[in-house]
C-alpha positions in Angstrom: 0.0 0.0 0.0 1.2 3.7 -0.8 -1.4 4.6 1.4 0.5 4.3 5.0 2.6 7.1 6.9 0.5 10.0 6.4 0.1 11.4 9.9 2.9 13.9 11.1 2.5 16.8 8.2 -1.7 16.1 7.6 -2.1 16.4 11.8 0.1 19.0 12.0 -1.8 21.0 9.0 -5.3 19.8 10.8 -4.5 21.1 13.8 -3.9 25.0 12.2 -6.5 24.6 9.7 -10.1 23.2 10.9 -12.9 26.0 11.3 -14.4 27.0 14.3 -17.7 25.1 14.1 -20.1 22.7 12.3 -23.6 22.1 11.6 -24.3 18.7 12.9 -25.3 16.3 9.8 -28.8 14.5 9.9 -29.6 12.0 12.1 -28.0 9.3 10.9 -30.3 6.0 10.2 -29.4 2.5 11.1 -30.8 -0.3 9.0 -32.3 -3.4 9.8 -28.6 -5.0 9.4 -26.7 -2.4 11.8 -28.1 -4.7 15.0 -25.8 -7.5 14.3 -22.5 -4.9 13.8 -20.3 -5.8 16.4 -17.5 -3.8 17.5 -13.8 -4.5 18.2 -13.4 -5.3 22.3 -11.8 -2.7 24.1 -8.5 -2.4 25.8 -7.2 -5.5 23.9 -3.7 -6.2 22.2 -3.7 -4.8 18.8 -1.8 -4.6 15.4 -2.0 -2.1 13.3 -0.7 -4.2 9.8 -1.8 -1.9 6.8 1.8 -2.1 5.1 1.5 -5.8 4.9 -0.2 -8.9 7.0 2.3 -10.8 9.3 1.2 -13.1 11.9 -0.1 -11.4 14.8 2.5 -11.0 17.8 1.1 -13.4 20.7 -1.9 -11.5 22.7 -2.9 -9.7 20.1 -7.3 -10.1 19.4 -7.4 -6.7 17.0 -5.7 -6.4 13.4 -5.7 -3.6 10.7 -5.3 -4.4 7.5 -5.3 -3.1 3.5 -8.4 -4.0 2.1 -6.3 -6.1 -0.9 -4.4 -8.2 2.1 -6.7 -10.7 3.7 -7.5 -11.3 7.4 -6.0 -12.7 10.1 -7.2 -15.8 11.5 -9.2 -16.0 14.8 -8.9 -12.4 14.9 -11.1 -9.0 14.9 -10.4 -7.9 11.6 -10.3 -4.1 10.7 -10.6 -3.4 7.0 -8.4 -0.5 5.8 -9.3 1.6 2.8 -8.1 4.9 1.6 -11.5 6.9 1.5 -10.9 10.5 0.3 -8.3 10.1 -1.4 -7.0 8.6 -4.8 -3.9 6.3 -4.5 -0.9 7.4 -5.6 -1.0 7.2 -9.6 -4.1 5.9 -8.9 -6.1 9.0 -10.3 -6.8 7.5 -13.7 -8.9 5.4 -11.9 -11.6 7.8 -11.5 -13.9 9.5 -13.3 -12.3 12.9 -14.3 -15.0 15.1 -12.9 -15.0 13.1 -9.3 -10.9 14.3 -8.5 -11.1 18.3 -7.1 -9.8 20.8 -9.3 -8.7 24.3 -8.1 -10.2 27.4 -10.3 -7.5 26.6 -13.2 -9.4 23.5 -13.7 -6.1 21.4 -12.1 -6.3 18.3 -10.1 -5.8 18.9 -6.4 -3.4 16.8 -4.9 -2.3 16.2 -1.3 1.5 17.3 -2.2 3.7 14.6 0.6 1.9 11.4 -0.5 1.4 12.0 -4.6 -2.4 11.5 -4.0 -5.2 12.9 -6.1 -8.0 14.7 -3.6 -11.7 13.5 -4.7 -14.5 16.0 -5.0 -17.1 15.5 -2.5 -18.3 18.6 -2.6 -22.5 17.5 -4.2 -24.3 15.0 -3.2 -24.7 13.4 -6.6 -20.5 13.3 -6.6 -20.4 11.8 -2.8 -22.2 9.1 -4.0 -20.8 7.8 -7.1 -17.5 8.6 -4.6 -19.3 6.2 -2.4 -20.5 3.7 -5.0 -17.4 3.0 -6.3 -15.6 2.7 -1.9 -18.4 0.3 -1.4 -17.2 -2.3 -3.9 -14.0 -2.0 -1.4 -16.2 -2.3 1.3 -18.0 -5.4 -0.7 -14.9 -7.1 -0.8 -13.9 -6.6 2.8 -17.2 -8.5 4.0 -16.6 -10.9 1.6 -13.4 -11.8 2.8 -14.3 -12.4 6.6 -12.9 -9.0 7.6 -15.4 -7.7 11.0 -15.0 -3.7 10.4 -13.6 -0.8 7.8 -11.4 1.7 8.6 -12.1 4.5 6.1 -8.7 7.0 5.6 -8.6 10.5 5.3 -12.3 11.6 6.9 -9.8 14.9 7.9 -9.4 15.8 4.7 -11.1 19.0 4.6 -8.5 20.2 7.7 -5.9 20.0 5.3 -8.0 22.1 1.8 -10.5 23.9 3.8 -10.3 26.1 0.8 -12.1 23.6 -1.2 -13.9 21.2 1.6 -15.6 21.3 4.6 -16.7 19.1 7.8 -20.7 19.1 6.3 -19.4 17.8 3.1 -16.9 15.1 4.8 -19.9 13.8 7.4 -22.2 13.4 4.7 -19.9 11.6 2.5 -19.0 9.5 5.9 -22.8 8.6 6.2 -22.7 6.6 2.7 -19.8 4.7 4.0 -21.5 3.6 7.4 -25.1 2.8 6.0 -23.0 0.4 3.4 -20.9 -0.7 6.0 -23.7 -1.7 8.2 -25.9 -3.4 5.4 -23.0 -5.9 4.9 -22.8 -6.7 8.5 -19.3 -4.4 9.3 -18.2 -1.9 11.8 -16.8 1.4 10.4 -13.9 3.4 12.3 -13.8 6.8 12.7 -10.1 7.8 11.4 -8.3 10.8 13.7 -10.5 14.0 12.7 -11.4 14.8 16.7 -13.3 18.1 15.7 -15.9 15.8 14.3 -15.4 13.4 16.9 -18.8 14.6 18.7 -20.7 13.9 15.8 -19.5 10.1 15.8 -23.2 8.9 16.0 -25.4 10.5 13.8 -22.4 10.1 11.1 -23.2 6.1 12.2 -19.2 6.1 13.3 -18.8 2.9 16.3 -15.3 3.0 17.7 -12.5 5.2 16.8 -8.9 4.1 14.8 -6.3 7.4 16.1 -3.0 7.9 14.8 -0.8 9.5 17.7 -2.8 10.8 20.3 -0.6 10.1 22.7 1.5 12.2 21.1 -1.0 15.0 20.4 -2.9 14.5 23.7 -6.4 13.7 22.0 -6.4 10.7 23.6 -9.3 11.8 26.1 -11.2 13.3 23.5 -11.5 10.0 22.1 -11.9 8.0 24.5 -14.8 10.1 26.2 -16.5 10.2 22.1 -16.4 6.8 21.7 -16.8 5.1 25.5 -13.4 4.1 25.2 -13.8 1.9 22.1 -10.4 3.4 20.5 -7.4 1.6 18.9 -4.6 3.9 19.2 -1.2 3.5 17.1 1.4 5.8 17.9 5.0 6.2 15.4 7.4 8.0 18.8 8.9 6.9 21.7 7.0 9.7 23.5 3.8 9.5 22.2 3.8 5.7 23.2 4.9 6.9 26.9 1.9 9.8 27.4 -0.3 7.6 25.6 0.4 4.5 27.6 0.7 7.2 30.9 -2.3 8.4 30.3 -5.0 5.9 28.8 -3.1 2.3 29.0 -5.6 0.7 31.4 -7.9 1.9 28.8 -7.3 1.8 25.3 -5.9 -0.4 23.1 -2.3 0.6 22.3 0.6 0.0 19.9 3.4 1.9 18.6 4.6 0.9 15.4 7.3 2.4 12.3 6.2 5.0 10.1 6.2 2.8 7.1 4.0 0.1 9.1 5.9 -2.2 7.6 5.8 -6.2 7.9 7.2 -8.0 10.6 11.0 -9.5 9.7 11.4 -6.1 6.9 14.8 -4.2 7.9 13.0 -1.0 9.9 10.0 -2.8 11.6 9.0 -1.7 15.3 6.2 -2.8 17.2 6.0 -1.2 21.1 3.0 -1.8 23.4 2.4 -0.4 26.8 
């Protein structure tokens, strides 16, 4: 995946750039199918795998990983897809009008990870955006996988020029309603400032990146009733995070590149 270590500059830029407020989207509505989503269990051992699937390090019940990699077995399998965002050279796989254009009528792209920005800016667009993620989402069911972690829901912090919150929630909705027909749980990926909006977005438990290291860890946790999978990239995010919420949250600190267990640059911490 091209997908992985895209926290440090986007938070950074999130954190400077998000308005003030937001109007809360509609109530979000559950089908008949949500009742048998299950969540992951909290405060477990977890992996966060989405550069590559390795078997799980021993105590480990939670895994993340790529949507094109396949579970792990006797696991709670998190399904990770990149959302918002084309991959990298991955832009001809769109429709033209569906990737954002500035007012020169040029693609938009998220400049550190070579990634073409998708225009969820109508309805009509969010849901042929949405169509097209839910054949990801398909597969991810189909494959035994329990939830779907949907990247880049903070992608309006980082071209609030273009996007905003309203536009990103509504867009979110699709996701969860599809999620929750096939039988999965959906993450809600970093983006704290719409972290109080987790429920009518249909959002049940929370993936961060680095709240240890940003203290959001609380945020979370009080949003989601502690059902949050953290994975830090420092030393000290590891430490405040572990400090400060490891009797509550499940923790891990992995490399940057998230890469596979036995590649030259792996790391896997926990608490």
């Amino acid at each position: 995946m091209n997908s992985v270590n895209r926290v440090l500059s986007r938070r950074s830029l999130a954190t400077l750039a998000v308005a003030a407020t937001m109007v809360s989207a509609p109530a979000f509505t559950p089908s008949a199918a949500a009742a048998t989503v299950t969540p992951p269990p909290k405060h477990v051992g977890w992996d966060y795998q989405i550069g590559g699937g390795y078997t799980p390090p021993t105590g480990v019940k939670v895994v993340s990983r790529s949507h094109e990699d396949v579970p792990a077995p006797g696991m709670y399998n998190v399904c990770y897809i990149n959302a918002l965002q084309a991959q990298e050279n991955a832009e001809g796989d769109w429709d033209s009008d569906l990737l954002l254009r500035d007012s020169g009528g040029e693609v938009v792209y998220d400049e550190d990870w070579g990634e073409a920005i998708l225009d969820i800016r109508t309805d009509a667009k969010r849901k042929r955006i949405a169509a097209e993620l839910n054949t990801w989402i398909d597969e991810c069911a189909a494959k035994g996988f329990n939830a779907v972690e949907p990247d880049n829901y903070d992608t309006f912090t980082r071209f609030p020029e273009y996007l905003d919150g309203d536009q990103a929630k509504a867009f979110m909705k699709l996701l969860s309603a599809h999620a929750h027909e096939k039988g999965l749980a959906i993450a809600q990926k970093n983006t704290l400032e719409l972290a109080p909006d987790r429920a009518s977005v249909g959002l049940d438990f929370a993936l961060v990146e680095e709240c240890g290291e940003w203290k959001e860890c609380g945020d979370f946790a009080e949003a989601f009733d502690n059902n949050v999978l953290v994975v830090e990239y420092t030393a000290k995010g590891l430490s405040q995070a572990c400090s400060d919420w490891g009797s509550k949250l499940s923790i891990v600190r992995r490399d940057m590149e998230v890469l596979p267990k036995g590649t030259s640059g792996y790391l896997r911490q926990t608490c």
